[in-house]
C-alpha positions as CSV (number, residue, x, y, z in Angstrom):
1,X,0.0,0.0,0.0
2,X,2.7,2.4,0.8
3,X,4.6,1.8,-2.5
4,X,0.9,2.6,-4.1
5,X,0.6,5.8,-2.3
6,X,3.7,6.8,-3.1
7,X,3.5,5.9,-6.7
8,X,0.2,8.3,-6.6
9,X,2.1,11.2,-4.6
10,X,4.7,11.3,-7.3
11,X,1.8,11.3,-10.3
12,X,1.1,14.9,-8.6
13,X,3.8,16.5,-9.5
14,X,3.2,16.3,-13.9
15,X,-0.4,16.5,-12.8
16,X,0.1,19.5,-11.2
17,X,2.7,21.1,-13.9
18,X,-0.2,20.2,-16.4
19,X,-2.9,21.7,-14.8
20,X,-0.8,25.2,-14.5
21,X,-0.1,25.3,-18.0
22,X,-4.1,25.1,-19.1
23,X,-4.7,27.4,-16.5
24,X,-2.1,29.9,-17.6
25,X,-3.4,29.6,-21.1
26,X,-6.7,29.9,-20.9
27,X,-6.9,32.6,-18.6
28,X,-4.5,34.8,-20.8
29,X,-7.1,34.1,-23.5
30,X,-9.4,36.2,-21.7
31,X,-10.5,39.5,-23.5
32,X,-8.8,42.6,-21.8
33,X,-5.7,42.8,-19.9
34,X,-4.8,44.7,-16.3
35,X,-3.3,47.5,-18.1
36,X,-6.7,47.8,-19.5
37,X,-8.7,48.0,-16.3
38,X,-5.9,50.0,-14.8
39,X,-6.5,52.7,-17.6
40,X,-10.4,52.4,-17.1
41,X,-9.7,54.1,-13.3
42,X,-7.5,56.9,-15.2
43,X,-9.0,57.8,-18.9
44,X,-6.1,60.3,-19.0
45,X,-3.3,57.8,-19.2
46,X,-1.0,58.0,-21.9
47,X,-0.4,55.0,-24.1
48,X,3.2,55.7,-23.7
49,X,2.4,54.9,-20.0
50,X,0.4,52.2,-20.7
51,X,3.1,50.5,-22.6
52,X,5.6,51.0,-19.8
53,X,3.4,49.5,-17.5
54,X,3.1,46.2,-20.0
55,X,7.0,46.0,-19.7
56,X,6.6,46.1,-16.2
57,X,4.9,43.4,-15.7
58,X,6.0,41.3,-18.8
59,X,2.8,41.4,-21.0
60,X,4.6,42.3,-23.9
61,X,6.3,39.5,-23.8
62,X,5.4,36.0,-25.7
63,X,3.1,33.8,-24.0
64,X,5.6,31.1,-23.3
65,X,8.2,33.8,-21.7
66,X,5.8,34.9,-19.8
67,X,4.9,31.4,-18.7
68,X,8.7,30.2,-17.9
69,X,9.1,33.4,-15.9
70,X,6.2,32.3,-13.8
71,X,6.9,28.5,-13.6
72,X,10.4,29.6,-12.5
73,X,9.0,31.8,-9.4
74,X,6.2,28.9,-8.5
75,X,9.2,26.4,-8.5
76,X,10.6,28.7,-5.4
77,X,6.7,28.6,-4.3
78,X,6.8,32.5,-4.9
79,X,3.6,33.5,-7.0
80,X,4.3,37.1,-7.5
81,X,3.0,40.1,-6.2
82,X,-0.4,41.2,-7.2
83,X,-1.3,43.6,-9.9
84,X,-2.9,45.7,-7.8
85,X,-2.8,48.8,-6.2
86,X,-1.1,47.8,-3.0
87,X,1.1,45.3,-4.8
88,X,1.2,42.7,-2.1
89,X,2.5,39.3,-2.6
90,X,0.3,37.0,-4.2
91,X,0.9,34.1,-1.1
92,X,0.4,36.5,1.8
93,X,-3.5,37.8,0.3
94,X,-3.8,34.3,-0.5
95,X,-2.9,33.4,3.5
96,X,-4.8,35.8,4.5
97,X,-8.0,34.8,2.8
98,X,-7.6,30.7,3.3
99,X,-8.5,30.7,6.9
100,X,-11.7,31.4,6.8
101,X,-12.7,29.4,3.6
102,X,-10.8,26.8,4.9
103,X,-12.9,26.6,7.7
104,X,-16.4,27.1,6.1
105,X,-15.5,24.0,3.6
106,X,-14.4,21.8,6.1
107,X,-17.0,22.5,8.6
108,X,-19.5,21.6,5.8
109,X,-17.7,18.4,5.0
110,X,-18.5,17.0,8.4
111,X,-21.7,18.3,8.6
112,X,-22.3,16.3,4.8
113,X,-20.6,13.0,6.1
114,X,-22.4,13.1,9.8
115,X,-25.7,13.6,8.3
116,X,-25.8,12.5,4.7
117,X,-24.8,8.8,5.1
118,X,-27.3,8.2,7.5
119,X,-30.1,9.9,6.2
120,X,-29.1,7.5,3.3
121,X,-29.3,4.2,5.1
122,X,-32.2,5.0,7.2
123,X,-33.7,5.6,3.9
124,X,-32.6,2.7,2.3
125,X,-34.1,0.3,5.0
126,X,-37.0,1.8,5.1
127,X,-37.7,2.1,1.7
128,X,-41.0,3.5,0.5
129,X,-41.6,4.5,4.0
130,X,-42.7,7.8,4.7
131,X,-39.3,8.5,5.7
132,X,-38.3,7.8,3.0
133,X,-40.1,9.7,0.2
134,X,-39.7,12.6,3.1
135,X,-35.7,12.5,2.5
136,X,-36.6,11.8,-1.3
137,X,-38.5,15.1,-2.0
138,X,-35.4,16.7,-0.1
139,X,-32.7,15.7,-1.8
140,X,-34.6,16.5,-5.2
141,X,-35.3,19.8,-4.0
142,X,-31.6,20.5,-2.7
143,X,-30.2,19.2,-5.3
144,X,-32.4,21.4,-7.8
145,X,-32.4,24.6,-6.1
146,X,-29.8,27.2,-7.5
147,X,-27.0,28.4,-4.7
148,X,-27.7,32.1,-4.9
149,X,-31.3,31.7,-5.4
150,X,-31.5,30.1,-2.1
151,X,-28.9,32.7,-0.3
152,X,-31.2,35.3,-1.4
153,X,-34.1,33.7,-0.1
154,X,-32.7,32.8,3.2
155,X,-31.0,36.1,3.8
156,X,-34.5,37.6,3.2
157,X,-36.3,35.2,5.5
158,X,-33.8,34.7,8.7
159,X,-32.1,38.7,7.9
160,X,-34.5,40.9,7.0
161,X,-37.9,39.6,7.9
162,X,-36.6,37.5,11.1
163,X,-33.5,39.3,12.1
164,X,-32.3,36.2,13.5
165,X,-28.8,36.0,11.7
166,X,-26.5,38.6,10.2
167,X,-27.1,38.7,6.1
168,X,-22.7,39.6,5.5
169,X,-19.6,39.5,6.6
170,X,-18.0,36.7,9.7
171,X,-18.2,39.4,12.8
172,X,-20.5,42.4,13.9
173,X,-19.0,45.9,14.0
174,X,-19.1,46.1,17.5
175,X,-17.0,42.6,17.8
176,X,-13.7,43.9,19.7
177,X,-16.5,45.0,22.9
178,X,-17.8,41.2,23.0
179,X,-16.8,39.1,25.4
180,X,-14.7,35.8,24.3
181,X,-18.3,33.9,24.5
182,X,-19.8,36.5,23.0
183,X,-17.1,36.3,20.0
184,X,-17.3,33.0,19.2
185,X,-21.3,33.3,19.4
186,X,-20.9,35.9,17.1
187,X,-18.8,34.1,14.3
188,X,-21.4,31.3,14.5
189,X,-24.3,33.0,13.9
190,X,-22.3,35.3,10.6
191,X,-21.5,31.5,9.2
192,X,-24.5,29.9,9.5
193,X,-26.2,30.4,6.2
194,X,-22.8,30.3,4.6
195,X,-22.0,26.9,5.6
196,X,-25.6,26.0,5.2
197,X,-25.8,26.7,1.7
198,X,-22.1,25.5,1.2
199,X,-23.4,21.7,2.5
200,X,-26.9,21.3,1.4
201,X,-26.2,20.2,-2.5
202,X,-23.4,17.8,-1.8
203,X,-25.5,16.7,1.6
204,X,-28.4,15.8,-0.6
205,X,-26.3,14.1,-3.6
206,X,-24.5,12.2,-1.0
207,X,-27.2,11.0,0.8
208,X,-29.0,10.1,-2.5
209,X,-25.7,7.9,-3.4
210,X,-25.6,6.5,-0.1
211,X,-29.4,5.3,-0.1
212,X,-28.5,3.8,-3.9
213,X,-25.8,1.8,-2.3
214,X,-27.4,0.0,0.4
215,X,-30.0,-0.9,-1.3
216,X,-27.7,-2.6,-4.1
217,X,-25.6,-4.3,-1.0
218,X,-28.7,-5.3,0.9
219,X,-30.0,-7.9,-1.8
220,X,-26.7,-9.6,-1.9
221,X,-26.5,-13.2,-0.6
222,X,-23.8,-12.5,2.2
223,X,-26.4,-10.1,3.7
224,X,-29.1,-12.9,3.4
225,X,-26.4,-15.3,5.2
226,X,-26.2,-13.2,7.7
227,X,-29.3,-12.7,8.6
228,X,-30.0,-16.1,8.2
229,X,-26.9,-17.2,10.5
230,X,-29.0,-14.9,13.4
231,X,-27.1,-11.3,13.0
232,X,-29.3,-8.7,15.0
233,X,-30.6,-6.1,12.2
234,X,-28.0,-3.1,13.9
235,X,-25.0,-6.0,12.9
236,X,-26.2,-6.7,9.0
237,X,-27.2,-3.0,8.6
238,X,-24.0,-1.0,9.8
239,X,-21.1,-4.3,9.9
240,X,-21.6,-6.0,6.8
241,X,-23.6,-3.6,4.2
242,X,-22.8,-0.4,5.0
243,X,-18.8,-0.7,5.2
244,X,-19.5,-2.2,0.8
245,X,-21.7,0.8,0.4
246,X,-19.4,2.8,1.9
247,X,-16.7,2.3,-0.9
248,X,-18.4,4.5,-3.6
249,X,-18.7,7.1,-1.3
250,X,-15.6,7.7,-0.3
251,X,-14.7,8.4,-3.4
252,X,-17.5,11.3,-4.1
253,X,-16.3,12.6,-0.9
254,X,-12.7,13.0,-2.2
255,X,-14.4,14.7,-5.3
256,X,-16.4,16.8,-3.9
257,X,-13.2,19.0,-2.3
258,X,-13.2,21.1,-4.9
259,X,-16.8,21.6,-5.8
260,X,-17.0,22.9,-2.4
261,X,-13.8,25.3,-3.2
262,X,-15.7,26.2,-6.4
263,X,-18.9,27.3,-4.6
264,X,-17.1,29.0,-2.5
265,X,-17.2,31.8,-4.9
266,X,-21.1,31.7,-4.6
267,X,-21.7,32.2,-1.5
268,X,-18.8,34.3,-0.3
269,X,-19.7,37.4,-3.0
270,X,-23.4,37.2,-1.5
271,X,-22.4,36.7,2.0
272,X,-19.9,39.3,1.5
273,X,-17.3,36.9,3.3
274,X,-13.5,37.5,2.7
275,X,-12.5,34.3,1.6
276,X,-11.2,32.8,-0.9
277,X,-13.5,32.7,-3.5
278,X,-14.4,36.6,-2.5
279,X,-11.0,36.9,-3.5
280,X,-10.8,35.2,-6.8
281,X,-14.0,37.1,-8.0
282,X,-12.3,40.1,-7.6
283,X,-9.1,39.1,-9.4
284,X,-10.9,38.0,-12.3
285,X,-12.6,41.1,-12.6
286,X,-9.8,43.0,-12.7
287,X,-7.3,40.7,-14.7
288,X,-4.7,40.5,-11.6
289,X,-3.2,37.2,-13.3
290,X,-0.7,36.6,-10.5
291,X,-3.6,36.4,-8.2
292,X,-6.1,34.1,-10.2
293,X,-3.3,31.8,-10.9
294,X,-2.2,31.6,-7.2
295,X,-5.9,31.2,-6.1
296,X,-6.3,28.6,-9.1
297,X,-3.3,26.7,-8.2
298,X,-3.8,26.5,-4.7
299,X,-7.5,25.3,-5.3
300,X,-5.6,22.4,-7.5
301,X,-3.3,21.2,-5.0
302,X,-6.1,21.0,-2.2
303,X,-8.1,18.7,-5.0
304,X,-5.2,16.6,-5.8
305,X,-5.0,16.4,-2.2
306,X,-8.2,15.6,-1.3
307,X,-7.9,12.9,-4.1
308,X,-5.1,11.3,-2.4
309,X,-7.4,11.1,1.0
310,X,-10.1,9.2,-1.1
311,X,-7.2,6.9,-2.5
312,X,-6.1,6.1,0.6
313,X,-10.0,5.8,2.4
314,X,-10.9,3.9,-0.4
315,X,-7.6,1.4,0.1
316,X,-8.7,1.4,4.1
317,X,-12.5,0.7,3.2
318,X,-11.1,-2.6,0.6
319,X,-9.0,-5.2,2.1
320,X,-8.9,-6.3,-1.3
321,X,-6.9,-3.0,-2.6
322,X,-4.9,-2.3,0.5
323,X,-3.1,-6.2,0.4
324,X,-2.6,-5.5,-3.8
């Protein structure tokens, strides 16, 4: 298993070097160029000083050069500085943004895995229970319902009509005077309806998935044995089916990393939350290359990483794969 693992660690690396060359290219493909949106802020700008300002950050160079001088900084882990006013280093507004979507992704994973999987088996064994076209009409209508549609709504309902939770931001203006109970109270209540949205389409995939898989598992014959050999309900149920059903899943899991990172960009422009994908909206909009490249690079390594994690769930889950 080890040499397997290791074998996969090492396909990262051309995976990786792959994946930054499409990116490179394609977002360079993209009508307009910073120098352009820098000029729209100044209309008096000379092209004289637009031209310098190409040289200075190597835009009028060929699109290979251009990408050798970058692989050659990201092979020193140094992404550049930003194209933006302030000029900061590409890694430290990356840093400072990954915290908190860090946080919001992660604490939606567990909140997807602790609920999703058995929401699915209860389903599953009590199929065409009302339970169970309950669970069905939910996971049809999270799957269905658009992100932002359903921010909007919910920032209406529990914000504006309610006032039970802030609509933006992750902390109150008056935060510093709060109390460290008060603090963390305040932070939870700010990422409620982020996280919330964040988890409900992969909880209600999942879940769907999970459901499909038992009830494939629970017609086999070893389940029939088992039952048939005396094994209380709680044994064949969660022992012998589920651990087979579970093999699938860990997989989508893995997968879903960066669908999670994708959305991110949803709900943190609506939420107003300075994450990540807050972060990357911006950049694209105003062509700061170094910055959607770091952001998109970044996002890459975490799904090659949470690929790995599924790899190496899936080879815990299967006897069969870990002693291959």
């Amino acid at each position: 298993m080890l040499s397997y693992l290791f074998k996969r660690f090492l396909m990262m690396f051309p995976i990786m070097l792959g994946i930054t060359l499409i990116t490179f290219a394609v977002i360079h493909l993209a009508p307009g160029e910073p120098v352009d949106k820098m000029a729209d802020l100044n209309p008096k700008i000379s092209p004289q000083a637009k031209q310098k300002m190409r040289e200075m950050y190597n835009l009028d160079k060929p699109l290979e050069v251009q990408y050798w001088l970058w692989l050659k900084r990201f092979a020193r882990l140094d992404f550049g500085s930003s194209f933006s006013s302030d000029n900061r280093p590409v890694l430290g507004k990356i840093l400072e943004r990954l915290p908190i979507t860090l946080f919001i992704n992660v604490v939606s994973l567990l909140i997807i895995f602790l609920l999703s999987i058995p929401l699915g088996v209860m389903s599953a064994t009590r199929q065409h229970s009302l339970f169970d076209k309950f669970s069905t009409l939910f996971v049809f209508v999270g799957f269905s319902t658009p992100g932002f549609w359903l921010s909007l709504l919910l920032m209406i309902l529990f914000g504006v009509q309610l006032g039970w939770l802030p609509i933006s931001g992750i902390r109150s203006i008056y935060f510093e005077e709060l109390s460290a109970w008060g603090k963390f109270l305040d932070y939870s209540r700010h990422l409620v309806l982020p996280v919330l949205i964040s988890s409900l389409t992969s909880l209600a995939f999942l879940s769907r998935i999970t459901r499909q898989n038992m009830l494939e598992v629970i017609r086999q014959d070893y389940i029939t044995t088992a039952r048939a050999k005396g094994c209380d309900e709680h044994t064949v149920v969660f022992h012998h089916a589920l651990r087979n059903a579970l093999l699938p899943i860990v997989t989508i899991i893995g997968l879903s990393v960066p669908s999670l990172i994708g959305g991110s960009v949803i709900f943190e422009t609506v939420f107003s939350i300075p994450g990540m994908g807050m972060l990357f909206y911006e950049s694209v909009m105003s062509r700061d290359y170094p910055l959607v490249m770091g952001i998109l690079i970044i996002g890459a390594g975490l799904t090659l990483i949470g690929n790995l994690l599924s790899d190496v769930g899936y080879a815990l889950a299967d006897p069969r794969i870990r002693y291959e």
